[in-house]
C-alpha positions in Angstrom: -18.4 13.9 -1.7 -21.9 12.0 -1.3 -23.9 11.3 -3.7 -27.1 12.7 -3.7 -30.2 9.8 -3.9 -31.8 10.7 -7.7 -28.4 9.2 -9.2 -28.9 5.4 -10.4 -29.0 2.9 -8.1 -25.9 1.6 -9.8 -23.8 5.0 -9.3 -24.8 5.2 -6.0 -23.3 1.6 -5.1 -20.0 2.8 -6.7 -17.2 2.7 -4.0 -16.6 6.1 -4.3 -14.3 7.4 -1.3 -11.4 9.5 -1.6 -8.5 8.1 -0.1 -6.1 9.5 2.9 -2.5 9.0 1.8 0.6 9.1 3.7 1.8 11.6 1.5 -0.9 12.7 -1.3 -3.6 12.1 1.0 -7.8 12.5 0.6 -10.7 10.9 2.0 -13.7 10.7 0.1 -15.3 12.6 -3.3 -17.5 10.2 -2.7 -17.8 8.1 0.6 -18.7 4.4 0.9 -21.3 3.7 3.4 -19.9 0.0 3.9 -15.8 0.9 4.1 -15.4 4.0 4.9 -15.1 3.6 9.1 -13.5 0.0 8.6 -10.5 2.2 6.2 -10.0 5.0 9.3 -9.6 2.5 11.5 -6.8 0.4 9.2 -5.0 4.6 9.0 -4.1 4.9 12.6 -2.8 1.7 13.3 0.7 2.3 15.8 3.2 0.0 16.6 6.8 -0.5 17.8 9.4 0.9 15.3 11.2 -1.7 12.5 14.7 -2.0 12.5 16.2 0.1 9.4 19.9 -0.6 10.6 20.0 -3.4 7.7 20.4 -1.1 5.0 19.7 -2.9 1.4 21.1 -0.2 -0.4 24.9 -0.9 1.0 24.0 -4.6 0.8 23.0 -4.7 -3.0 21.0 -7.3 -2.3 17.1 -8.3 -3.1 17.0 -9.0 0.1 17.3 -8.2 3.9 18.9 -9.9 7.0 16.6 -8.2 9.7 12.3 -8.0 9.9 10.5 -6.7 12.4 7.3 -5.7 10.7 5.8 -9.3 11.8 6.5 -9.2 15.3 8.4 -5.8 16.5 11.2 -8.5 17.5 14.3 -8.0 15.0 14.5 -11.7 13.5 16.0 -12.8 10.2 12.8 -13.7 7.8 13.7 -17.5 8.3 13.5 -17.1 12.2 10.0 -15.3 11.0 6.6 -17.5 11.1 5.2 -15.8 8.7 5.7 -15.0 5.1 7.6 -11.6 4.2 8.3 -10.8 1.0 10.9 -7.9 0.0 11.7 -5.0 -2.6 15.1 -3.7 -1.6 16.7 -0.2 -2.5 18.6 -2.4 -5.3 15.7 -4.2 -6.7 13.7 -0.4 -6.7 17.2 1.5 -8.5 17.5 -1.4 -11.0 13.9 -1.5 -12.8 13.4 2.4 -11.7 10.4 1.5 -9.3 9.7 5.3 -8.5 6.0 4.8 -7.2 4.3 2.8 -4.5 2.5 1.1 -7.0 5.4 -0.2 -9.4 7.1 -1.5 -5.8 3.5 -3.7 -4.5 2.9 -4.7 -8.2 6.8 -6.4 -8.3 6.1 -7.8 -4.8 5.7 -11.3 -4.8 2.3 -11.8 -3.3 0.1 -8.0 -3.7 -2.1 -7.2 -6.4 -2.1 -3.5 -6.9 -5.7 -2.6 -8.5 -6.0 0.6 -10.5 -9.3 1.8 -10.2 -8.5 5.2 -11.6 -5.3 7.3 -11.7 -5.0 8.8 -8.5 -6.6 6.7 -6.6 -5.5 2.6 -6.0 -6.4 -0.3 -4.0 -4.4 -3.4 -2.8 -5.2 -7.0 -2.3 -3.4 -9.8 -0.7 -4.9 -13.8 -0.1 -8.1 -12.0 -1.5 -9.1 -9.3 1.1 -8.0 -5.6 1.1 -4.4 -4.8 2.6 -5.8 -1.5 5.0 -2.8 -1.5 7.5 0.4 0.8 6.5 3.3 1.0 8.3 6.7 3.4 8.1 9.5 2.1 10.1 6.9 -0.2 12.1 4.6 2.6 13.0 1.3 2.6 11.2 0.4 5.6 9.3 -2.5 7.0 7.9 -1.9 5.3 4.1 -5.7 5.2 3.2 -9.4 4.6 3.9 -8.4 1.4 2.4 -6.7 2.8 -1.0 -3.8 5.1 -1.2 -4.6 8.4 -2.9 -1.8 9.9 -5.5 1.4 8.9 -6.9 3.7 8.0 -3.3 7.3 8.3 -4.2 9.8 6.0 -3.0 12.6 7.9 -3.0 12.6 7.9 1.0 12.5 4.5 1.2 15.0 1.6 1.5 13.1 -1.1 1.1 9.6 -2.3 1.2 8.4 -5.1 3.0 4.8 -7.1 2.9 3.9 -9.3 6.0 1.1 -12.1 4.6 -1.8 -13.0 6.8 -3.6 -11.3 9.6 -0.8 -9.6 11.9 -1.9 -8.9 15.3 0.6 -8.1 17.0 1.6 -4.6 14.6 -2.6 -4.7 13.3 -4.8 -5.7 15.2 -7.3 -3.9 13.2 -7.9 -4.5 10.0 -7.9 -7.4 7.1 -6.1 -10.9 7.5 -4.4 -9.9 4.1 -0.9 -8.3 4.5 0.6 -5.2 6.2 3.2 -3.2 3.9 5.9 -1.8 5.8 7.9 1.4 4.6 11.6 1.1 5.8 12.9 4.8 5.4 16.6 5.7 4.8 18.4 7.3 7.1 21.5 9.3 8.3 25.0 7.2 7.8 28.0 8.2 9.0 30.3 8.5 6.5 29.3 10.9 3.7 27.6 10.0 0.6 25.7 11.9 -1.8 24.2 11.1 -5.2 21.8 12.2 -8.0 20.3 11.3 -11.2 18.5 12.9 -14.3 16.2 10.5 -16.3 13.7 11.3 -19.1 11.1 9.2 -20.5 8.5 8.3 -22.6 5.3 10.6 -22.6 7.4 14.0 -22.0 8.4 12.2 -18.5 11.7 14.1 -16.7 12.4 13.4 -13.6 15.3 14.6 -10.9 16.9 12.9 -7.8 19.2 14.4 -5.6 20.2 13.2 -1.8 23.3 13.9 0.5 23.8 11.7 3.9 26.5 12.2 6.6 28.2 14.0 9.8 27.2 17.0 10.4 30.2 17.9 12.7 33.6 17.1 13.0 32.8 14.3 15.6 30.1 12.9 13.8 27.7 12.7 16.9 25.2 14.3 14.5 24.2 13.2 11.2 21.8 13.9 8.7 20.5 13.2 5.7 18.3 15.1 2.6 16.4 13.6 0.1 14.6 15.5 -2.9 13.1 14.1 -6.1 11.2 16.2 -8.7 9.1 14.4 -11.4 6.5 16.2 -14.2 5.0 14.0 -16.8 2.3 13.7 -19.4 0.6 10.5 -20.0 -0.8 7.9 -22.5 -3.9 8.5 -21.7 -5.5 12.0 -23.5 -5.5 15.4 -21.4 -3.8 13.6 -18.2 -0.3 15.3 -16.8 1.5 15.4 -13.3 3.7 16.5 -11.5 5.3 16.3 -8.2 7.9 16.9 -5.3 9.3 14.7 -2.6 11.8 16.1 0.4 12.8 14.3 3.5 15.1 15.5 5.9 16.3 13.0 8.7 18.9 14.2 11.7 20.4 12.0 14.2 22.1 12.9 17.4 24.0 11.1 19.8 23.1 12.7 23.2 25.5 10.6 25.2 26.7 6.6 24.5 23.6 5.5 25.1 20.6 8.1 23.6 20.0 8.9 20.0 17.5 11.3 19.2 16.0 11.7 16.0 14.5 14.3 14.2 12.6 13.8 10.7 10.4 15.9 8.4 9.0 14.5 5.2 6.4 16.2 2.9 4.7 15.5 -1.2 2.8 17.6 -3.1 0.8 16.3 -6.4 -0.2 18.6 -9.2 -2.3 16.5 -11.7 -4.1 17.8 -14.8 -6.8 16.0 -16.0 -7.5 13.0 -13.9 -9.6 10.1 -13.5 -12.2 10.4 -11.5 -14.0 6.9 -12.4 -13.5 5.3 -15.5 -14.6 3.5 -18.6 -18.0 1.6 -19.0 -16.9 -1.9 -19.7 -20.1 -2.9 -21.0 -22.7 -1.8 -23.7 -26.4 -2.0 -23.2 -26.6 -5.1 -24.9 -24.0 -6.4 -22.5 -21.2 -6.8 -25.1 -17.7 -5.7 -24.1 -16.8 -1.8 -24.9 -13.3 -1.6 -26.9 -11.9 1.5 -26.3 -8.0 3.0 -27.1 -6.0 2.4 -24.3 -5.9 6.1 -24.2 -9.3 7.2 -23.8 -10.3 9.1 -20.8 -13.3 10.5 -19.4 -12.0 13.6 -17.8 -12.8 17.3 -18.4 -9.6 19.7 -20.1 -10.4 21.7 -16.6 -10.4 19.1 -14.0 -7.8 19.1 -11.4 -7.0 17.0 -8.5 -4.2 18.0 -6.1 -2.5 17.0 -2.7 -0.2 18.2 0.2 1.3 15.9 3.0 3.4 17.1 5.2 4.4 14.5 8.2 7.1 15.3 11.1 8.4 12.4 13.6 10.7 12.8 16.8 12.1 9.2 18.0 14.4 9.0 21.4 16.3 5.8 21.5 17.9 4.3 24.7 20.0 1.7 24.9 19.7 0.5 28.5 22.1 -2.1 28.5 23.7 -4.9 26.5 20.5 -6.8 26.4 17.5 -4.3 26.4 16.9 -0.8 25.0 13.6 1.3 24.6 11.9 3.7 22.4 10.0 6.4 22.1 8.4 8.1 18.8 5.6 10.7 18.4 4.5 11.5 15.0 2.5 14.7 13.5 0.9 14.7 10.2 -1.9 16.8 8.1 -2.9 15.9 4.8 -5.0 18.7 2.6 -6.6 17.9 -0.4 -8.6 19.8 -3.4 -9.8 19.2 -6.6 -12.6 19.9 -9.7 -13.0 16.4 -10.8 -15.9 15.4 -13.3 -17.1 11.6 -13.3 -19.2 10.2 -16.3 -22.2 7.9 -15.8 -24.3 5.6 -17.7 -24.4 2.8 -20.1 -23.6 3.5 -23.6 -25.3 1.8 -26.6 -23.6 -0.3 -28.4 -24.5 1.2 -32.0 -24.5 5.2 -31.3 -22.2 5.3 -28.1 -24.8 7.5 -26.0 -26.2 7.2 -23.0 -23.3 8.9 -20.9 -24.3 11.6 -18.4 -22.2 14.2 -16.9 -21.2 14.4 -12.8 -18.5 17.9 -12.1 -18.0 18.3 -8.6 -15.5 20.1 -6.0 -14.0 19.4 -3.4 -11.7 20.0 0.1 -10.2 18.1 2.6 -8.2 18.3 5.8 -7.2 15.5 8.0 -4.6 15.8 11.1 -3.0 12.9 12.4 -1.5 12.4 16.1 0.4 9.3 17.3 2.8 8.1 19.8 4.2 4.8 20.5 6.7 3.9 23.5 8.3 0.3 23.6 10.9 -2.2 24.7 13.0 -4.8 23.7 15.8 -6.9 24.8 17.1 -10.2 26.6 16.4 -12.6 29.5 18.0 -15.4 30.7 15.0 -18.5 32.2 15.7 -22.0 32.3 19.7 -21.7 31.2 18.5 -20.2 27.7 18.4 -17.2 26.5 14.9 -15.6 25.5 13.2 -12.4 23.8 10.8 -10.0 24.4 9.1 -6.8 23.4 6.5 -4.8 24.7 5.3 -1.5 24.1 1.8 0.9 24.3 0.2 3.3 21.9 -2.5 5.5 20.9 -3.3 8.2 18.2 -6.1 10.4 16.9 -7.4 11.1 13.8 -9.8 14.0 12.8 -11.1 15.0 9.3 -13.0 17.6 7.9 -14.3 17.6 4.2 -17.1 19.7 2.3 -18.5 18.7 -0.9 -19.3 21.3 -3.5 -21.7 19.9 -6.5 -21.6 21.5 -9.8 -25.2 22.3 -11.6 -25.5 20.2 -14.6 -25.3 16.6 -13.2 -26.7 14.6 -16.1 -26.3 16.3 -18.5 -25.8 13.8 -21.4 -22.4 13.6 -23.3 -21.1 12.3 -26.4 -19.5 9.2 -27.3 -16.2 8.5 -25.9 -14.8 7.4 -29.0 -15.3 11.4 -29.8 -14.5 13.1 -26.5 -12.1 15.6 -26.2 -12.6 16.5 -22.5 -14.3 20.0 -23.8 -17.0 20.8 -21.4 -17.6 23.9 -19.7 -16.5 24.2 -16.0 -19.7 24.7 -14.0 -20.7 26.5 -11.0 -20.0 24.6 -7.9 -23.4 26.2 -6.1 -25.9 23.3 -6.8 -25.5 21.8 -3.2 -23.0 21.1 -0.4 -22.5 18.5 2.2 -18.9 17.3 4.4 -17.9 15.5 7.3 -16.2 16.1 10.8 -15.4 13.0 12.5 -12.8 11.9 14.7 -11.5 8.5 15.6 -9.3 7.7 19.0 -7.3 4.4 19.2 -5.5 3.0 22.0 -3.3 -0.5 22.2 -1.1 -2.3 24.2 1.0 -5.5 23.5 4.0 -8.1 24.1 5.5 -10.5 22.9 8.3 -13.2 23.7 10.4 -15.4 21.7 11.6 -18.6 23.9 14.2 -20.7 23.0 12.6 -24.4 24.3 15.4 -26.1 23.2 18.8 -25.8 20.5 16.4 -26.1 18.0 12.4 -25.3 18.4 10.8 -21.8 19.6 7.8 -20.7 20.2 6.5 -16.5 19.7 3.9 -16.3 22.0 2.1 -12.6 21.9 -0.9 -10.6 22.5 -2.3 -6.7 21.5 -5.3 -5.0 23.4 -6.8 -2.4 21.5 -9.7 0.1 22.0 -10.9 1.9 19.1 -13.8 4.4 18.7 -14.5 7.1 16.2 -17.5 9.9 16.7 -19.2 12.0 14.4 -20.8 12.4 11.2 -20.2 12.4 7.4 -22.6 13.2 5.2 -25.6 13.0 7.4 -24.6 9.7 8.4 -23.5 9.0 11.6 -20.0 7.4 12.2 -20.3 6.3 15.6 -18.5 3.3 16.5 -16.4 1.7 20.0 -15.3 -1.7 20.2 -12.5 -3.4 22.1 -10.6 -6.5 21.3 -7.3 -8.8 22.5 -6.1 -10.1 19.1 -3.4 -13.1 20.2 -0.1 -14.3 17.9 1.2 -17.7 18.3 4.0 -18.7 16.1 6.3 -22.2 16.3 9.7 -22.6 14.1 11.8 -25.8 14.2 14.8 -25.6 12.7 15.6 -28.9 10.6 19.4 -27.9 9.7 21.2 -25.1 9.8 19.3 -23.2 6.6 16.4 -24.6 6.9 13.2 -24.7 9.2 9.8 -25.5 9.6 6.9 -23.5 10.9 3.5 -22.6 12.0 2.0 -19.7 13.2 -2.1 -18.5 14.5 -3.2 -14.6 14.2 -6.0 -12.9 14.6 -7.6 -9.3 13.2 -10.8 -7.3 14.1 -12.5 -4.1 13.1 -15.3 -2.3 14.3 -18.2 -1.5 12.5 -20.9 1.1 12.3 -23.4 -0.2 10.0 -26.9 -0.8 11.2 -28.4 -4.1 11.1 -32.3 -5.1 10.6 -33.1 -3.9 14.5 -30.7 -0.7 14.0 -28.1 -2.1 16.1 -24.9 -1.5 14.7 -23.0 -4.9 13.4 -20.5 -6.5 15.7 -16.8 -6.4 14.7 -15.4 -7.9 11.5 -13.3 -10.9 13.2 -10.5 -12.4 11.0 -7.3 -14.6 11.2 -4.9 -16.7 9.5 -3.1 -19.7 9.9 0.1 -20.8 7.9 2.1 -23.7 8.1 5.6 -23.9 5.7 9.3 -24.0 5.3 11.9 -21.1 5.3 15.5 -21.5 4.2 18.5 -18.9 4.1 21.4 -19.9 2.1 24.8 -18.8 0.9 26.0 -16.8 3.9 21.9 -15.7 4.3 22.1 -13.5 0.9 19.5 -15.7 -0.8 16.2 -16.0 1.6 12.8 -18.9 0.4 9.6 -19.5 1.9 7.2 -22.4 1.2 3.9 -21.5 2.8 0.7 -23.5 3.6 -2.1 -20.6 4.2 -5.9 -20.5 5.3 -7.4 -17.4 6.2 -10.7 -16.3 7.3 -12.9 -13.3 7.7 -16.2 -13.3 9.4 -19.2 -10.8 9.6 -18.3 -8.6 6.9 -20.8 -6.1 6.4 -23.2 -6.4 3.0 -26.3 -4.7 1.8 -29.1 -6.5 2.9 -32.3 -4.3 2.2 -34.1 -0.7 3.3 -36.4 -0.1 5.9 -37.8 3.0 5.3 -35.0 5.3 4.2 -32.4 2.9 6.4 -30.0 0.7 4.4 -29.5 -2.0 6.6 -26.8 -4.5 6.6 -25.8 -8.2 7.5 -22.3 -9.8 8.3 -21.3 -12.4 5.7 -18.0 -14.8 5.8 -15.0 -15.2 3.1 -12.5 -17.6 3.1 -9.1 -17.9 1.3 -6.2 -20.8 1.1 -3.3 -21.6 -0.8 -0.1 -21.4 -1.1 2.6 -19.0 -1.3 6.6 -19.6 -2.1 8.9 -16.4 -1.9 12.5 -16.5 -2.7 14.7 -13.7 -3.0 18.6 -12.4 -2.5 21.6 -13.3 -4.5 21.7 -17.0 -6.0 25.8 -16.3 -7.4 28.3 -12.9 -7.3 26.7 -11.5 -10.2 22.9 -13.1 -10.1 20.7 -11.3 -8.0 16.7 -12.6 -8.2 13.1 -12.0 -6.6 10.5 -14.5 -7.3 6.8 -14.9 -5.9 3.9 -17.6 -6.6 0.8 -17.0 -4.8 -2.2 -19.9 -5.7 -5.4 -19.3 -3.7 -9.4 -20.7 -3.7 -11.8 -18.2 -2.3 -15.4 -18.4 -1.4 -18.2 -17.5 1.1 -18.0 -20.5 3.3 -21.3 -22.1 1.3 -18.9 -23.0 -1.6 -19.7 -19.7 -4.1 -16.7 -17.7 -5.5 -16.2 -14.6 -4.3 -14.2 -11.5 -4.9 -13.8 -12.9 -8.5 -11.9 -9.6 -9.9 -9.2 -11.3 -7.5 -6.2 -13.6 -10.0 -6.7 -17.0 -8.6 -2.9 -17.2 -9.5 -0.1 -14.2 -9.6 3.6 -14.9 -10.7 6.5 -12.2 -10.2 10.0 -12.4 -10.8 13.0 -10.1 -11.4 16.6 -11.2 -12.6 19.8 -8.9 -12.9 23.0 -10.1 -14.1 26.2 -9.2 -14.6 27.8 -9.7 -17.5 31.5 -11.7 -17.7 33.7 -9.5 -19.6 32.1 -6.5 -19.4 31.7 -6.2 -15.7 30.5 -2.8 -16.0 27.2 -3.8 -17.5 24.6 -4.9 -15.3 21.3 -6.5 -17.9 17.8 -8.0 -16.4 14.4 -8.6 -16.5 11.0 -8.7 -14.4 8.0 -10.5 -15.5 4.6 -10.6 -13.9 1.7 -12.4 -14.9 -1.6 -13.5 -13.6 -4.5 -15.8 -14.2 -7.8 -14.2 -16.1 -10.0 -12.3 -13.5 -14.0 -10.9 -13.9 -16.6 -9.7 -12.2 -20.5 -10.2 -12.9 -22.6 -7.2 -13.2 -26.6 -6.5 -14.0 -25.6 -6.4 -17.8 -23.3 -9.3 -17.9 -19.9 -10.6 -17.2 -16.5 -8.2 -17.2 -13.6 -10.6 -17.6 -9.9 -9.7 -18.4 -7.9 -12.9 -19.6 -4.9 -13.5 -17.9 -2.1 -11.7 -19.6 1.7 -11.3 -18.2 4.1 -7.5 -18.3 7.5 -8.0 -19.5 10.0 -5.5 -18.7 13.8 -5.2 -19.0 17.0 -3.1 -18.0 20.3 -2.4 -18.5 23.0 -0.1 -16.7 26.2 0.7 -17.5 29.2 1.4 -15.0 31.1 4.7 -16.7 33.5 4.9 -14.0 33.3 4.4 -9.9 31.0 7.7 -10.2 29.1 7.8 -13.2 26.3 5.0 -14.5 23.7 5.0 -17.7 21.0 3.0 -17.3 17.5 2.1 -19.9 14.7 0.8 -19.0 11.9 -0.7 -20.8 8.3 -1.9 -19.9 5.7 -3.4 -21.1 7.9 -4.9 -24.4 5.3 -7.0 -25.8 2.2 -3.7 -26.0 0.4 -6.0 -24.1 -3.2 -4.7 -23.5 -4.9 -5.3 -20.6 -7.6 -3.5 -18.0 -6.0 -2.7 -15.0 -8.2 -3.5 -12.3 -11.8 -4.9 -12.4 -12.3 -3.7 -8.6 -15.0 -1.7 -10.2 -17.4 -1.9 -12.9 -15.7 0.9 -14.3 -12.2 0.6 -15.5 -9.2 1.6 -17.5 -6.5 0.2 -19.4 -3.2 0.2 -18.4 0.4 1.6 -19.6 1.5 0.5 -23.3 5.0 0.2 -24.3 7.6 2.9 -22.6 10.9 3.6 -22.1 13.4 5.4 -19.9 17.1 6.4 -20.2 18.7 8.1 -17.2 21.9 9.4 -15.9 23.2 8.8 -12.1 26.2 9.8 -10.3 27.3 8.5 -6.9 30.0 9.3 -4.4 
């Protein structure tokens, strides 16, 4: 949806666009001239498939063995030169971590900002994370946000690479790529469900079965389902939504597995978000609202569909090197009556709101196919590694905007609304999109063993990216081709402990005019880190030290009109710090993840920028077993962060920093049958929970959960 030019300059600056999920996907309501092409470009993203053979869900571990989301080369996350953090199948069933969202808020280094209910951006080192991944492949997540409530339930674990990455990226933000491990087919049978109910009218059903599907077991398969309605804190807001993923493997002879796999979401929600609350008065005073004030209509609506389908042929060619082929097919539709409110409100009466309804529809279809290699050579009497693989996919949208008459028409205070307002006409005006954008990449990348003790990952990626067409009377025209290198070096100083440095590189095109209407060159980014990685007691327990420094340059900003152009200019960030990661099992009944992430970030002339970033972010989680009742399993997870703002025309936004403790406990009935109760947020803390906007909203109060699981 654009936004026609009468609204406030202020409005219009609002980084409205609807994101494209991987599984409750949109584009934009409202699209943002500066992100929008930069966010396709992060969706389509394809690389060489992870390795998912390190199940953390037989392990019980916060932690895995195996990465490849760094490199596409299988390597333990101390052989890695890069920090990886991890939420593992355990650490997810433990503190019930149902949603994308409650996963990248316990990882150690993200900071997941809730600009509205559906709709939720992520930052890592300070810049945007725009590059998604499931089982290595990059999928079409977001125009930089992820759309919708994305249920985990598919997933095995979760993993976040820190830094520029590209060798799986090469477009995109020198911040992190996520990278969704699904679960999939074992061969011995196993099935399990659970039945939990919550606060806020929350139920919520899990059910999946995995095995052979014949006799011989040369064909396996496994379905996953998960059914979850709920109301919410906030007034008029409800959901509801269902997951199912079915995944089949099949051994076509000793060598060739072919797999077959068809996921799909849809998303009912009542009542949304669209925007949030003014933060300031007039006066420029805070606003203090109930955390469950809203600004939505009793009619408004805003639901999604994904459906995604992948077939992968595996070969293993000999001892030493295999291959793989994977072509994936997804659509995402989206539709919804949403109705966004406007305006500063004075500090005495409250009014000063205004009214925006507005209707929308959205298709996007998603092509991509990836073939690569992997294995072994033998050079110089050592043994070496290498992967190489090519890629391309295609994305095309299509969107219309219907706008509802009565924009601005002014509204009560919020401290008295009750969402009654009558459901327009959507016939004022209408505008949309078509465009399509075309990516193609190749890369490799060796790992060779200099000596007993040192080696060196040496890669490169060669992409050419180019989108055509139009979106809301502006064109989206872009091309731009790059070679983005990778360079890490790991020394190991015993045998649990190394030391490393590693050099990557980013880009992404850009559309935007400049002062002589040329359109800006490519955003350029990278990162360098320099640390220590350790695995310890039989590798269950994995810690990183990390040195970082990462750069973007020629970021497009607002620089002016000429006529009815807005032109742009490329500007600079810069963030460094330090990051330490430790996760995995510190004694038989201890299991742990904790992350510290301290940054500086400026604009290369010394100013803060991207202050609604913490400076600071602590997470940790703790489960323990008890002695003497060794069928109770207790815990804990805290995060915290330092105090964040942002500086507007009225005055200053801050949130102070504030910390969420939650804790669990699960009870062992038999081999079979389990309890478990969760509860978050123990201290009520209130807090707003994201300042990525000017508008905002507060977060969940105190809740609870009980729940019921059995397992065979």
């Amino acid at each position: 949806m654009h936004f026609p030019t009468p609204l406030p300059s202020a409005l219009r600056r609002r980084p409205l666009a609807l994101a494209l999920a991987a599984f409750c996907a949109s584009p934009a309501f409202a699209a943002d001239p500066v992100t929008t092409e930069e966010r396709v470009l992060s969706a389509v993203t394809v690389t060489d498939s992870a390795d998912a053979s390190d199940s953390t869900e037989r392990s019980g571990l916060y932690t895995t063995r195996k990465s490849s989301s760094a490199t596409g080369l299988a390597l333990s996350l101390r052989e890695t030169p890069q920090t990886v953090s991890v939420v593992s199948r355990s650490q997810m069933n433990d503190f019930r971590l149902d949603s994308v969202n409650e996963v990248l808020a316990a990882s150690s280094g993200i900071t997941v900002e809730k600009v509205e209910t559906d709709r939720t951006y992520y930052t890592a080192r300070g810049f945007d994370i725009t590059n998604f991944l499931v089982d290595g492949i990059g999928q079409p997540f977001a125009y930089g946000n992820v759309n919708g409530d994305i249920d985990t339930a598919l997933y095995d674990r979760i993993e976040a690479v820190y830094g520029a990455n590209g060798l799986t990226s090469a477009t995109g933000n020198p911040s992190a790529t996520v990278n969704f491990v699904r679960k999939r087919p074992t061969a011995d049978f196993a099935a399990s469900a659970g039945l939990s109910a919550g606060s806020w009218g929350k139920t919520r059903v899990d059910a999946e079965v995995s095995g052979k599907l014949i006799d011989s077991g040369r064909i396996r398969g496994r379905f996953v389902f998960a059914r979850e309605d709920a109301d919410s804190y906030l007034d008029r807001y409800s959901r509801d939504k269902t997951v199912f993923s079915g995944i089949v493997e099949a051994d076509l002879n000793e060598s060739t597995v072919l797999t077959l796999g068809h996921q799909q979401q849809r998303n009912n929600n009542h009542s949304p978000l669209w925007g949030a609350l003014p933060m300031l008065y007039s006066n420029g005073h805070p606003t203090h609202y109930d955390s469950s004030t809203s600004t939505s209509a009793n009619w408004a609506y805003w639901n999604s569909r994904s459906a995604s389908t992948f077939v992968e042929l595996a070969h293993e060619i000999n001892a030493d090197w295999s291959a793989k082929a994977t072509l994936t097919r997804s659509q995402y539709d989206n539709n919804g009556a949403l109705f966004y409110v406007y305006g500063t409100p004075d500090a005495s009466t409250g009014l000063g709101l205004a009214a925006y309804p507005s209707l929308y529809d959205m298709k996007n279809r998603q092509t991509q196919a990836d073939v690569s290699a992997q294995g072994r050579f033998s050079l110089g009497g050592r043994q070496h590694e290498l992967t190489f693989g090519a890629n391309s996919s295609e994305s095309v949208l299509d969107d219309v905007s219907h706008y509802g008459r009565g924009i601005g028409t002014p509204l009560p205070p919020l401290q008295n609304w009750d969402g009654n307002y009558p459901m327009p006409s959507f016939d004022a005006s209408v505008n949309g999109s078509h465009f399509v954008f075309r990516q193609k990449s190749a890369y490799a990348a060796t790992r060779l063993a200099l000596n007993d003790d040192l080696k060196l990952i040496v890669g490169a990626r060669s992409t050419h990216a180019e989108s055509n067409g139009t979106s809301y009377g502006v064109a989206r025209e872009s091309s731009a081709s790059k070679v983005t290198p990778y360079t890490g070096l790991l020394y190991d100083l015993t045998a649990n402990l190394s030391v490393y440095a590693s050099h990557t590189a980013i880009f992404t095109p850009q559309y935007q005019p400049d002062a002589s209407g040329n359109p800006l060159q490519p955003v350029v980014g990278r990162s360098r880190e320099i640390g220590l990685k350790g695995e310890f007691l039989d590798k269950k327990l994995n810690a990183s030290l990390a040195f970082f420094k990462t750069e973007q340059h020629n970021i497009a900003e607002q620089a002016g009109t000429i006529g009815p152009l807005t032109v742009y200019r490329g500007i600079e960030a810069n963030s460094q710090g330090i990051q330490l990661d430790a996760s995995g099992q510190l004694t038989s009944r201890l299991q742990m993840s904790f992350g510290y992430t301290q940054l500086a970030m400026d604009d290369g002339a010394g100013h803060d920028v991207r202050t609604y970033v913490p400076r600071r972010l602590l997470r940790t989680a703790l489960t323990y077993r008890v002695p003497g009742i060794e069928a109770l399993k207790v815990g804990g997870s805290l995060n915290w962060q330092s105090d964040t703002y942002r500086n507007t025309s009225l005055g200053e936004i801050r949130q102070k920093a504030y910390a969420v403790l939650n804790l669990m406990a699960r009870y062992d009935i038999d081999k079979k049958w389990s309890v478990s109760a969760n509860l978050n947020n123990v201290t009520n803390e209130k807090y707003i929970a994201s300042l990525y906007w000017d508008q905002a909203y507060y977060a969940a109060p105190r809740n609870a959960s009980i729940a019921l699981n059995w397992r065979y």
